[in-house]
C-alpha positions as CSV (number, residue, x, y, z in Angstrom):
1,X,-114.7,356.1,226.2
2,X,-118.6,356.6,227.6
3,X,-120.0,353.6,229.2
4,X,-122.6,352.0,226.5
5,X,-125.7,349.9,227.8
6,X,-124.8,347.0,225.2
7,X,-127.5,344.2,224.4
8,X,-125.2,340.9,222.9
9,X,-127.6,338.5,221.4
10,X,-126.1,335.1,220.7
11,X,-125.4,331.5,221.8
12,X,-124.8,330.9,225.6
13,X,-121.3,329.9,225.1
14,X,-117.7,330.7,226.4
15,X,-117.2,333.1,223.5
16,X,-120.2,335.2,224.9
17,X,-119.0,335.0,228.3
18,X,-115.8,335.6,226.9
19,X,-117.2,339.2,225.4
20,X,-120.0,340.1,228.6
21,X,-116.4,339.8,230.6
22,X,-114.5,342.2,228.5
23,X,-117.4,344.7,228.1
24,X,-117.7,344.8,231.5
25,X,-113.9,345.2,232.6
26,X,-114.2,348.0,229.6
27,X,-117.1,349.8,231.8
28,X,-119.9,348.7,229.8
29,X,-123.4,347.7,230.9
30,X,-124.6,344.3,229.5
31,X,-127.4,342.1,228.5
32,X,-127.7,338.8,227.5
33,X,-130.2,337.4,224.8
34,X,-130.4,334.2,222.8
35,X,-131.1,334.5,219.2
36,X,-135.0,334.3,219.9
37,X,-135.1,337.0,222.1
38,X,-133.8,339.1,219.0
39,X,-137.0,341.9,220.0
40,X,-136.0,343.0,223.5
41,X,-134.3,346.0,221.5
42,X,-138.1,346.9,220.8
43,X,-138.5,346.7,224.7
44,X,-135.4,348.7,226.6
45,X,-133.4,351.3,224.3
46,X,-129.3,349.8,223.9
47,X,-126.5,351.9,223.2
48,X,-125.3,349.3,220.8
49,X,-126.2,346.0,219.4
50,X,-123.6,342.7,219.4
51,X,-125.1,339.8,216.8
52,X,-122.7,336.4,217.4
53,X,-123.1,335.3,213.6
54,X,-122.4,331.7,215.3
55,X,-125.4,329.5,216.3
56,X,-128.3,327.6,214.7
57,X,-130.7,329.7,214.1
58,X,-130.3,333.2,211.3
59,X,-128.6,336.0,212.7
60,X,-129.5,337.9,209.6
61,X,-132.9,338.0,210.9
62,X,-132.2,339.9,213.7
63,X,-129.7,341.7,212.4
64,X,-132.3,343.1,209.6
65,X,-134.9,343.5,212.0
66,X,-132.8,346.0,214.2
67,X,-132.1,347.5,211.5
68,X,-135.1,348.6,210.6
69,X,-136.3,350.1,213.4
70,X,-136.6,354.0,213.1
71,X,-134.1,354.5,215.6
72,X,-131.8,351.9,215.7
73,X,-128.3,351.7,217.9
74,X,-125.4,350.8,216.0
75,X,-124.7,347.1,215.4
76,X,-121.7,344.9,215.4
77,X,-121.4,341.5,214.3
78,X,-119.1,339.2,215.6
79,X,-117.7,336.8,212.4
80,X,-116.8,333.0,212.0
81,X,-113.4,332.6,210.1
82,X,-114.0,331.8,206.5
83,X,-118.0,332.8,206.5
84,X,-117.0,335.8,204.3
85,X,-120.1,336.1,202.5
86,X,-122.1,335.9,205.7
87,X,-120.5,338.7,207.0
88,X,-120.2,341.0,204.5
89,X,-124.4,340.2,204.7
90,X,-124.4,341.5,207.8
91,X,-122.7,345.1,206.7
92,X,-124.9,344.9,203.9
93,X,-127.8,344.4,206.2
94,X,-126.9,347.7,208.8
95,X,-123.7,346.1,211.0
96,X,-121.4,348.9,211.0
97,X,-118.5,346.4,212.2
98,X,-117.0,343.6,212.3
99,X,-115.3,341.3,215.3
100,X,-113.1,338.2,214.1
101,X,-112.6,335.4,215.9
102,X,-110.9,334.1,217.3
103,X,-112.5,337.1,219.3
104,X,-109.7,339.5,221.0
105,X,-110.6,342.2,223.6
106,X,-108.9,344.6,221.9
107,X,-110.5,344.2,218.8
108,X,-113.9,343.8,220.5
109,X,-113.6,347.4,222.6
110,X,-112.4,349.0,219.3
111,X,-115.7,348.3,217.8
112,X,-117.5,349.5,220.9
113,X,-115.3,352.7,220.3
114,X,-116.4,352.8,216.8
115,X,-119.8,352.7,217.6
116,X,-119.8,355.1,219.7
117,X,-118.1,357.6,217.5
118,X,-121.0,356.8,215.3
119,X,-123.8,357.0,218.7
């Protein structure tokens, strides 16, 4: 698998430390944004977006605002057990996969995989 310059935008939390850990043990480059700093993918080109669908604020936002952009990398949302409906928003909205929690590495490198298949 190529190394991927990954941008993970969600809560400062253990799950996110959890996930900038396992990206990097995977050979990935990382940085770290909050939910309101959604538009540093307008500022420094990412391989691949992570939106945490966890927080307070709408992660659909940024989710549709990546989206959107002419040319966008590939976006991966990570899901809340039994918030169906919020994620399948996000795969309507341009996610091209999901990660469950209770988030597993495995599961989390596969999507990185995916997306780069996709890259």
């Amino acid at each position: 698998m190529s190394q991927f310059d990954v941008l993970l935008i969600g809560p400062d939390n253990d799950d996110r430390t959890h996930m900038t850990r396992a990206l990097v043990a995977g050979g990935h480059r990382v940085s770290l944004a909050s939910h309101g700093a959604a538009t540093r993918t307008a500022q420094h080109r990412h391989d691949l977006v992570i939106v945490d669908l966890a927080g307070p604020q709408d992660p659909l936002r940024f989710i549709r605002s990546i989206a959107t952009q002419k040319s966008h990398p590939p976006i991966v949302a990570v899901t809340e057990p039994g918030r169906a409906e919020l994620a399948s928003d996000a795969l309507r909205l341009g996610a091209i996969d999901l990660v469950p929690r209770p988030i597993c590495d495995g599961d989390l490198l596969a999507a990185v995989a995916n997306a780069a298949e996709l890259a």
